[in-house]
N, C-alpha and C positions, 0 to 999 in steps of 0.2 A: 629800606636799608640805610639811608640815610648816608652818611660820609665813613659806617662802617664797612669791612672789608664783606661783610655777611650777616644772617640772620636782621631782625628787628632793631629799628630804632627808635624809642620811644618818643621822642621829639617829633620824629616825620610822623609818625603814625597819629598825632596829637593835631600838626601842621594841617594834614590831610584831613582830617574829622573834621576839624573846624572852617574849613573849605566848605565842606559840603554841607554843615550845617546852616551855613550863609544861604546858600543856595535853597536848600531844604525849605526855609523860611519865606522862600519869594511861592509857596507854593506851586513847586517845578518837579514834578515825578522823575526820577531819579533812579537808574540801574548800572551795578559797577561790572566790572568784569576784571577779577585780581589777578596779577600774574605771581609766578611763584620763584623766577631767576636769584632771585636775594638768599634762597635755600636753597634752591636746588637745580639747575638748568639741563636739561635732558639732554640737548643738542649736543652742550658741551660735554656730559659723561660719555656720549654714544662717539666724540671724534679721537676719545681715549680706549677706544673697546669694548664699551656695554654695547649690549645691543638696545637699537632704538626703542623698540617698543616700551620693555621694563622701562631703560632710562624716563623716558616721557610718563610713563603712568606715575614714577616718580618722581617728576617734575609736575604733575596734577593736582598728587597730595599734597605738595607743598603751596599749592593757589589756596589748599583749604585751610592751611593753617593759617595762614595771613587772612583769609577771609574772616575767619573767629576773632583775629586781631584788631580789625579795622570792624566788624560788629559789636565788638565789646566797646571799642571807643565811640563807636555814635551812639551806643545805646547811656554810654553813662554822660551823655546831653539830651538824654530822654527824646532820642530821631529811634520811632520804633524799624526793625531791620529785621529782613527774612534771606538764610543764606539757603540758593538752591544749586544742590551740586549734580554735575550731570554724569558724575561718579557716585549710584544710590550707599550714602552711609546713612541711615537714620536714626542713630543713635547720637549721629553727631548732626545733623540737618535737613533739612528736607530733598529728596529727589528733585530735578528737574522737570515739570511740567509746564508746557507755556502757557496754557490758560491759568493755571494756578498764580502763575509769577504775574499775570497781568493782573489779575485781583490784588495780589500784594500791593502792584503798585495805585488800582484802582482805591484802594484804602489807605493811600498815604503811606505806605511804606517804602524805606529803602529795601532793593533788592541788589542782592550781591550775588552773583554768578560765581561756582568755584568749578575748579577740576575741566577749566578750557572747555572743550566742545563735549570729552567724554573719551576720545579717539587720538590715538597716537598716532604722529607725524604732523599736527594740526597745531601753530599755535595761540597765544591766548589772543592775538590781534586779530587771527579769525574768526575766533570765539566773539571776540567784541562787536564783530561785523555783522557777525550770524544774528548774536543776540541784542542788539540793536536794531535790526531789522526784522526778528520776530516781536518785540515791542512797541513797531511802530517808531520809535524814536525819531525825533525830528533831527537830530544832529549825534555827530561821536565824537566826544572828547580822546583824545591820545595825548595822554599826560608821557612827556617823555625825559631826556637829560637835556634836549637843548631846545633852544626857543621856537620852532619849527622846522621847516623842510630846507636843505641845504644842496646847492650842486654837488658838493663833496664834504667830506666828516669837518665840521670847522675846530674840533678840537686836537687838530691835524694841519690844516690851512688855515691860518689866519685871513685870508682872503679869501676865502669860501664867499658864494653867491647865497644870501638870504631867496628864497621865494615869499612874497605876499599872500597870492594864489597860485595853486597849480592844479591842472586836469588829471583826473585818475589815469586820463592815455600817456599825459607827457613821465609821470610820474614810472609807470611801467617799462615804457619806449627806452627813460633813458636808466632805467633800473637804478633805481635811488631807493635806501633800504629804510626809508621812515619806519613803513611795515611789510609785511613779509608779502608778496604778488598775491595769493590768495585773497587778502582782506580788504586789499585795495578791487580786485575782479568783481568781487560779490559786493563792494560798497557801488561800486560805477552800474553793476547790471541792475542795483533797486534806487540808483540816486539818491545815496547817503550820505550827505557835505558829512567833512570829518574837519575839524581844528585837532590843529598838532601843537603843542604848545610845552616849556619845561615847568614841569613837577617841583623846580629846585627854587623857583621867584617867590617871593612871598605874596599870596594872597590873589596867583593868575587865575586859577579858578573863576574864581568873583570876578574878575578884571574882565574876564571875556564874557559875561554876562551883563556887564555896564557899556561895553562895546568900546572897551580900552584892553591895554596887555599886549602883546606879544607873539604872534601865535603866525601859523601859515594856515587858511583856509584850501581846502581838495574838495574842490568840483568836479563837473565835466565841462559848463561853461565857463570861461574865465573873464570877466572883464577888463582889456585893458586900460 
């Protein structure tokens, strides 16, 4: 969405590609999981009256339209890319299979996750969790709006507390909304460090791969 009030913005979308194509290049297997809040947010139609479920499956197509967005841009820097939706459209992309998605990535492909988990009330942060730990994944990027994890929203407080590192227990205990309880449970029950870091810095992707940038690490040990 970029600094629009909605829909795509061709700069971020550009921003983003070319992130991952840095990356791409350190030969690093690579799976996304899109969220689709920039068109359509479920949550938010279901606290106006929809009922959730529609709302949400219409908040899933829209992870797929952004997934075609964000496909079409790595593919025209020639990063071949396979979107698997776990809402079966195959006219428009392949189904979700896990072994299939891991040959994708076993041959070098980007894989793009669309349509969250598949299930409404779920969302795409659990999706990331889920499917990051059916690929094995060594780590989960959470690209977000601010530089990591905060005691309170700091675009609210200006004295907000940074975290460095925090444990998935302290993060739940003290109900901090990085991401939603789900994704943080299931990232702690398979020991999935997650870095939270913003989407909005130029070039933090990279940055946390050179072991610079910005970012709060989520463990369950912490060192202090």
């Amino acid at each position: 969405m970029g600094d629009l009030d909605y829909g795509q913005d061709h700069a971020t979308i550009q921003k983003i590609s070319s992130e991952i194509e840095s990356i791409y290049k350190r030969n690093i297997q690579i799976s996304i999981v899109v969220g689709g809040g920039n068109i359509f947010r479920g949550i938010s139609a279901a606290s106006i009256g929809m009922e959730r479920a529609s709302a949400d499956h219409m908040g899933m197509l829209a992870t797929v339209i952004n997934s075609i967005a964000l496909q079409n841009a790595l593919e025209k820097r020639s990063i071949p890319t396979r979107i698997l939706s776990a809402i079966p459209m195959t006219a428009i992309c392949e189904p979700y299979i896990r072994r299939k998605a891991i040959r994708h990535m076993e041959k070098s492909r980007v894989v793009i996750f669309a349509a969250g988990t598949g299930n409404p009330f779920f969302t795409t942060d659990t999706a990331a969790s889920l499917r990051a730990i059916e690929m094995g994944c060594d780590l989960l990027l959470k690209a977000t709006q601010v530089d990591g994890v905060y005691d309170s929203d700091p675009k609210h407080n200006p004295n907000a507390k940074k975290f460095q590192k925090i444990s998935y227990s302290e993060i739940l205990a003290k109900n901090l909304k990085v991401m939603d309880a789900s994704a943080i449970s299931l990232a702690r029950e398979n020991n999935l460090p997650i870095m939270v870091f913003s989407i909005r810095e130029p070039d933090e992707m990279v940055n946390i791969f050179n072991n610079k940038g910005s970012y709060t690490l989520i463990n369950e040990v912490v060192d202090e």
